[in-house]
ZAMAR-694166 format. One record per residue (C-alpha): residue in three letters; x, y, z; chain. Coordinates in steps of 0.05 Angstrom, whole numbers, padded with zeros to 5 digits. Layout:
BEGIN
+------+--------+--------+--------+------+
! code !     xx !     yy !     zz ! unit !
+------+--------+--------+--------+------+
!  ALA !      X !      Y !      Z !    A !
...
+------+--------+--------+--------+------+
This chain:
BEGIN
+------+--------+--------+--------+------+
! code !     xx !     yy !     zz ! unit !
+------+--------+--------+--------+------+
!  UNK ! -01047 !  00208 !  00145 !    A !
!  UNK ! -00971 !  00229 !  00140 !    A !
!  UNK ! -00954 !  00156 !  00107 !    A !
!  UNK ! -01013 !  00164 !  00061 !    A !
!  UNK ! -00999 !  00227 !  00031 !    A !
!  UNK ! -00928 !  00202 !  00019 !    A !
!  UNK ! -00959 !  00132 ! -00015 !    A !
!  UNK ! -00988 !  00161 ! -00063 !    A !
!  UNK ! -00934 !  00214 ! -00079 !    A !
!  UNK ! -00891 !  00151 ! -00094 !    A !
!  UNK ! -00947 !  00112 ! -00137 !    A !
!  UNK ! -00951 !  00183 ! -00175 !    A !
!  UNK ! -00880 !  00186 ! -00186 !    A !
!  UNK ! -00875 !  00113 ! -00203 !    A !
!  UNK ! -00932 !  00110 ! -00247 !    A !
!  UNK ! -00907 !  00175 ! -00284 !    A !
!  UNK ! -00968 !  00209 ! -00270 !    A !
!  UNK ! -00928 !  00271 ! -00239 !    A !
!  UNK ! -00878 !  00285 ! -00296 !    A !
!  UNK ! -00875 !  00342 ! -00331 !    A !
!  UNK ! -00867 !  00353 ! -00409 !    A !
!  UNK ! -00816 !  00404 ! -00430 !    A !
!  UNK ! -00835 !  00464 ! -00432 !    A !
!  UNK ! -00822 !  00504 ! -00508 !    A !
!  UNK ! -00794 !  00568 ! -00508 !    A !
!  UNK ! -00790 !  00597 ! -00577 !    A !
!  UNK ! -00744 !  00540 ! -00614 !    A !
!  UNK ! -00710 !  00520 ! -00545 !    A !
!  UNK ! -00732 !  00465 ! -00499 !    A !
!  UNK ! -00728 !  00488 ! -00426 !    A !
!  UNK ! -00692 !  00433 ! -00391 !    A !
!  UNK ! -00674 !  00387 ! -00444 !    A !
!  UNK ! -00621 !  00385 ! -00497 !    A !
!  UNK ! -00628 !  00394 ! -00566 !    A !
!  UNK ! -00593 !  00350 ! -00619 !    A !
!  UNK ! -00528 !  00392 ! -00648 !    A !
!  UNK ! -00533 !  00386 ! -00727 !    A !
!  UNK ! -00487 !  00354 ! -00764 !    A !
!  UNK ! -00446 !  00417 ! -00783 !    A !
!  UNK ! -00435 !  00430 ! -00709 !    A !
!  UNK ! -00415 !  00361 ! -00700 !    A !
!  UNK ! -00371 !  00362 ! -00749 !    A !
!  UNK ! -00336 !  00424 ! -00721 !    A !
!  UNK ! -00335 !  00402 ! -00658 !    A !
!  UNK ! -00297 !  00345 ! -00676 !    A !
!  UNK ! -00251 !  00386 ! -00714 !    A !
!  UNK ! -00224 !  00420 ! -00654 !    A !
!  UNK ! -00220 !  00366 ! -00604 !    A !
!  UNK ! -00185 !  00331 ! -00664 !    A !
!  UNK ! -00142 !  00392 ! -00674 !    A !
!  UNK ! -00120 !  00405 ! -00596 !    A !
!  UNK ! -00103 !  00328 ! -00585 !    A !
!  UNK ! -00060 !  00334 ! -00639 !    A !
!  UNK ! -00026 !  00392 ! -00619 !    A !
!  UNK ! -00025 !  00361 ! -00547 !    A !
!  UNK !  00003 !  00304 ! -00569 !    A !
!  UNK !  00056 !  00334 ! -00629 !    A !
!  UNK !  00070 !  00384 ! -00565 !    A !
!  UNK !  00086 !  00319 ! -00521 !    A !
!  UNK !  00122 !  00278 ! -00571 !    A !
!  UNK !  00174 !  00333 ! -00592 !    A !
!  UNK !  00187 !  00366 ! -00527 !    A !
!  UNK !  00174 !  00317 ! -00474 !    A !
!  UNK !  00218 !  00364 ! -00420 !    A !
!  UNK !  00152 !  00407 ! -00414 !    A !
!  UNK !  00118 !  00350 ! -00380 !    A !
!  UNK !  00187 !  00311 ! -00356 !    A !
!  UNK !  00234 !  00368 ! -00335 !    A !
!  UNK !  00285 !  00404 ! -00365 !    A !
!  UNK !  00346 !  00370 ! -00329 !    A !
!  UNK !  00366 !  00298 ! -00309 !    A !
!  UNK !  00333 !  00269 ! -00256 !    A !
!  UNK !  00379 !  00253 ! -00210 !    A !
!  UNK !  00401 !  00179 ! -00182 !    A !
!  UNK !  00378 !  00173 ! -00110 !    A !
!  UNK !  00425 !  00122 ! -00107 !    A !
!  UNK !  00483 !  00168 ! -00108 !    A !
!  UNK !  00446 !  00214 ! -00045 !    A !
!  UNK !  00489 !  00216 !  00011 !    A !
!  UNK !  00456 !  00205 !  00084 !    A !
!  UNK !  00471 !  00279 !  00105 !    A !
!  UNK !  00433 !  00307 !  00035 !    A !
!  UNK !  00378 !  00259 !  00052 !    A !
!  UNK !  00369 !  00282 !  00131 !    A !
!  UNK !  00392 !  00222 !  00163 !    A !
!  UNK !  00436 !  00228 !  00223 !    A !
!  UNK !  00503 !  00190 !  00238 !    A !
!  UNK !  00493 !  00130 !  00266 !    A !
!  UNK !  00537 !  00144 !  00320 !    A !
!  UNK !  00488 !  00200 !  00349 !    A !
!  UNK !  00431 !  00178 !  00397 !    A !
+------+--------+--------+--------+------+
């Protein structure tokens, strides 16, 4: 009985028999999304366009905010002792 019962939930769910319509709530559609107008898209891109140009003006003229302020140094140069390596007379 348990695997019929569950059967026909499926074939409901498949079938679309179960699904429910949104439900309207004064202009707003509970659970679904309602299409931005054209003014708001139009702001909206205006500000993204705005902060990825400040991120990127930001980034191109002071690249030691993302970099560092100093030299990086040249690990080449580290001695053994400054990296933690003992002599390698010491066992």
């Amino acid at each position: 009985m348990f695997a019929v019962s569950r059967i026909r939930n499926g074939v409901r769910i498949i079938s679309g028999m179960n699904s429910t319509a949104p439900v309207r709530h004064g202009s707003a559609v509970y659970r679904g999304a309602n299409a931005p107008s054209k003014t708001r898209q139009i702001q909206g891109m205006a500000v993204v366009s705005a902060m990825w140009f400040w991120i990127l003006w930001r980034f191109y003229h002071e690249p030691e905010d993302v970099f560092g302020h100093f030299e990086y140094p040249d690990p080449s140069k580290w001695t053994d002792e400054e990296l933690g390596i003992p002599p390698d007379d010491e066992d």
